[in-house]
N, C-alpha and C positions, 0 to 999 in steps of 0.2 A: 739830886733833884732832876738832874739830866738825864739819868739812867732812868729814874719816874715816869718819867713824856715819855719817853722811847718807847717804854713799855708801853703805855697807855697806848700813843699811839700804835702800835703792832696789834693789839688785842681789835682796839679799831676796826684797822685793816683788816682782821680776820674775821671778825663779825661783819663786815660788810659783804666780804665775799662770800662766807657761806651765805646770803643773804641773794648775793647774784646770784652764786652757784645754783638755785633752782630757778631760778630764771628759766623760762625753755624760749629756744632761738626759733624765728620760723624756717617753715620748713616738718617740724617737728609734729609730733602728734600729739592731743591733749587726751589724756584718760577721761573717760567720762567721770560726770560725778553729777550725787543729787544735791539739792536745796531745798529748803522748804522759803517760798517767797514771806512776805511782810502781811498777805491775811492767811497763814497757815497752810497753801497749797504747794506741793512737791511739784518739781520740776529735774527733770535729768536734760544731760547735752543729745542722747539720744534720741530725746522726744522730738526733736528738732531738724533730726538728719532730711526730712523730704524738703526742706525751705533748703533756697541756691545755697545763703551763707547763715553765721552765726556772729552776731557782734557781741561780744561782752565789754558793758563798760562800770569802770569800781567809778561807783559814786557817794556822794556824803548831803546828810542834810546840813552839815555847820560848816563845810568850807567854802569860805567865800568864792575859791577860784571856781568848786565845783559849782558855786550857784550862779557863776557867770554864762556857766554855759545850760542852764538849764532849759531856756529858749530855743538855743540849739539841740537839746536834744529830743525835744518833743518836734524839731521841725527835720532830727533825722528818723522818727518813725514815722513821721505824714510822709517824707520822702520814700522811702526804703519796704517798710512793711509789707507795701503792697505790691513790691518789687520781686518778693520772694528771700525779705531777709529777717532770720528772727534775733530781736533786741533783746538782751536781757540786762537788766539793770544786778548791778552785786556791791549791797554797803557789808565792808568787813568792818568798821569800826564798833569799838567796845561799849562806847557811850553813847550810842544811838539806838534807842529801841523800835519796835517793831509799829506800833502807836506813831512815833515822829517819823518815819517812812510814809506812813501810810497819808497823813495828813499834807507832808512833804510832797507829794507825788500827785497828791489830790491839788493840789495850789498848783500847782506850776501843769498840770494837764498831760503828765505823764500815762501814756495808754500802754507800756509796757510791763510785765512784771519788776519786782526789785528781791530781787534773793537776798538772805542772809546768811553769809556767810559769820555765822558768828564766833568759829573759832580760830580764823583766819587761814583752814587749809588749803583754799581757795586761792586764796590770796597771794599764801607761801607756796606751794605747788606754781604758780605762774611769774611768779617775780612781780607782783603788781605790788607797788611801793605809793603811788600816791592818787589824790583822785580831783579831777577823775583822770582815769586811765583807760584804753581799747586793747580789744585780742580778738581781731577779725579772723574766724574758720571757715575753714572751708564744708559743707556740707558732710562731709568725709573723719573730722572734727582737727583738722590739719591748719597748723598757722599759718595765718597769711599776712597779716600786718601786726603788728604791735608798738605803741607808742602815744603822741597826743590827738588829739580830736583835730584841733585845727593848731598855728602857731601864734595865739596872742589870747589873753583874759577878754582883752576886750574886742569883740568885736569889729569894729572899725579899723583893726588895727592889723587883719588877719591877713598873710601876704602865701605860707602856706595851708593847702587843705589835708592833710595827710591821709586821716581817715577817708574825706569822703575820694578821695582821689584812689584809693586801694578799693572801695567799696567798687568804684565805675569800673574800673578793671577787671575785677572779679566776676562783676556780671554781664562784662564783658565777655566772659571766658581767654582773658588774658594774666599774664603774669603779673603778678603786682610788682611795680616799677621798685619805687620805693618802701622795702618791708617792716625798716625801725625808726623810729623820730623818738626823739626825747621828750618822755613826758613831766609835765610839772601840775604839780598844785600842793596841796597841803598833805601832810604824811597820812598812811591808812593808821589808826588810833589800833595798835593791836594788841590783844590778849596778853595779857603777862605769861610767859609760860615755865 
């Protein structure tokens, strides 16, 4: 039964780390890629290079954590947007369709797009594990931050800004201080493959 666990656990461990292992570290370059958003229209990372930066954030219409910050995030494209930064929303989850996006987005006064990534390459090309999640680039399509939005579900309770703290720097034209924070929320639902 011991040599059992073991196993298990080892298989574990190895499935997690292929799991990091594409994780990409900033610094790094992200390949472009397209999407098609949640009312049928295509989007590339391209499209976007003349904006300072690029935020990507994985988000969900059923997780609770994710819908904690949904206030937050429509008050970070009234901040940002017109900053010169473009937002893109990305749900990779399985059981969410394109219908619950849309309506999702409409309630809560979301003005960005929401891509779907629906086979999770997205997702797995960047390490994004739960949501919501950030991968701030640089115009260039270069990482610059990666990790939580802020540090607490709730609101009142937020002591760091991680995101918006990488966002001021960067339009700063300075270095992002600190590049990774630990992200948490509910796991991204992915594809069986």
């Amino acid at each position: 039964m011991k040599r059992i666990t073991n196993i298990l656990v080892l298989i574990w461990i190895g499935l997690f780390g292929m799991l990091s292992a594409h994780a990409i570290s900033p610094g790094s370059k992200v390949e472009n890629f397209s999407l098609t958003d949640s009312r049928g229209q295509q989007h590339s990372l391209t499209d976007y290079q003349k904006k300072k930066a690029i935020l990507l954030i994985f988000i969900s219409t059923k997780c609770p954590v994710s819908n904690a910050y949904n206030q937050r995030l429509a008050k970070l494209y009234a901040d940002y947007a017109a900053k010169g930064v473009a937002i893109l929303g990305i749900n990779a989850n399985r059981n969410e369709t394109a219908e619950m996006i849309n309506a999702h987005a409409k309630k809560h006064g979301f003005k960005f797009p929401i891509l779907l990534d629906k086979k999770n390459i997205i997702a797995d090309e960047l390490g994004a594990k739960v949501t919501p999640e950030a991968f701030l680039l640089s115009n260039q399509l270069t990482l610059l931050y990666h990790g939580h939005i802020d540090d607490s579900q709730r609101e009142a309770q937020v002591k760091k800004t991680g995101l918006r703290d990488a966002l001021n720097e960067a339009l700063a034209g300075k270095q992002v201080t600190d590049k990774l924070s630990k992200p948490f929320g509910c796991s991204i639902k992915r594809v069986r493959k």
